[in-house]
C-alpha positions as CSV (number, residue, x, y, z in Angstrom):
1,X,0.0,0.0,0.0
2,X,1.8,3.4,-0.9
3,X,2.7,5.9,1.4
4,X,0.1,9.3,0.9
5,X,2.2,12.3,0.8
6,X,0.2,15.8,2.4
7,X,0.9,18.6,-0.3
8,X,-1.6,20.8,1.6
9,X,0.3,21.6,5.0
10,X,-1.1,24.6,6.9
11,X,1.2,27.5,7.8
12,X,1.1,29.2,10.6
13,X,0.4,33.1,10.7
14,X,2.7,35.5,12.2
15,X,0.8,35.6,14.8
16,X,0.4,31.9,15.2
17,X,4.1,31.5,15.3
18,X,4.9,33.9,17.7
19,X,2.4,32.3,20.2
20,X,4.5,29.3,19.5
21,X,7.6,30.7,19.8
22,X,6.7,32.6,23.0
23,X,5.5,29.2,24.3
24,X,9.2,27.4,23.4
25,X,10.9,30.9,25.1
26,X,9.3,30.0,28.3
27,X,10.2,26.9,28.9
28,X,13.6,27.0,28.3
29,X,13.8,30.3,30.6
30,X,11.5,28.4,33.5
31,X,14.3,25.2,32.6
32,X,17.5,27.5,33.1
33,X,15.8,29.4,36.0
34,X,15.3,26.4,38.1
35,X,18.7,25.0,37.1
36,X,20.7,28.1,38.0
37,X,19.1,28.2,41.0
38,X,19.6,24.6,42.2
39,X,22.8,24.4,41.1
40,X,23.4,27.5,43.3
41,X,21.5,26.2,46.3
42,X,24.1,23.2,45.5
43,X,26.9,25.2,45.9
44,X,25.7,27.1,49.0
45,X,24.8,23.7,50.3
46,X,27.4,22.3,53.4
47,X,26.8,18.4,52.4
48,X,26.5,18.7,48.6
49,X,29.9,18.5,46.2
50,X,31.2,21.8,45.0
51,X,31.0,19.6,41.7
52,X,27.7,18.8,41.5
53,X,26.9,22.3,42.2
54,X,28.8,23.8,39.3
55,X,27.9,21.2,37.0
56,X,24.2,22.1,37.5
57,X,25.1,25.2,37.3
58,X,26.6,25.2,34.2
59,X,23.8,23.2,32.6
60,X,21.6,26.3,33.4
61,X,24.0,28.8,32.0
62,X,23.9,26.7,28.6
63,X,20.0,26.6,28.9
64,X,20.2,30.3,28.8
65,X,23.1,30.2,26.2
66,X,20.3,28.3,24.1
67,X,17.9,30.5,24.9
68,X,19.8,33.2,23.5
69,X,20.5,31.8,20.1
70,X,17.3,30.6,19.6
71,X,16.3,34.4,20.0
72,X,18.8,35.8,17.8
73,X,18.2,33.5,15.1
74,X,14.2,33.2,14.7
75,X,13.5,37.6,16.0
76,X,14.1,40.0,13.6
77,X,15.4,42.8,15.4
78,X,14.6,46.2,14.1
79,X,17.8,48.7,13.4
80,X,16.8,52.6,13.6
């Protein structure tokens, strides 16, 4: 039995996909936020490794890193 192909895929409107993409933004800033700060309660912690700590830590920082690239690549930024 062959495979149907879809020719008619819907596209999203502008605003469509910014709903989308504001959705996507969240998450990942909600994800870095509770990282950062659990890696930093880690750290501030007297029976936790220092380790641990940074390494959480660090995974939040590169949440946020992807964050910003996913900005910079899919906004448009206006120059004046």
């Amino acid at each position: 039995m062959p495979v149907k192909v879809h020719k008619d895929k819907k596209h999203l409107s502008k605003d469509e996909e910014f709903q989308l993409f504001k959705l996507v933004f969240d998450k990942f800033l909600w994800i870095g936020t509770i990282l950062t700060i659990y890696g930093i309660y880690l750290l501030i912690d007297w029976n936790a490794e220092i380790w641990k700590g940074l390494t959480v830590l660090f995974v939040g920082a590169l949440f946020f890193t992807l964050l910003t690239s996913l900005i910079s690549k899919n906004v448009n930024f206006r120059r004046n």
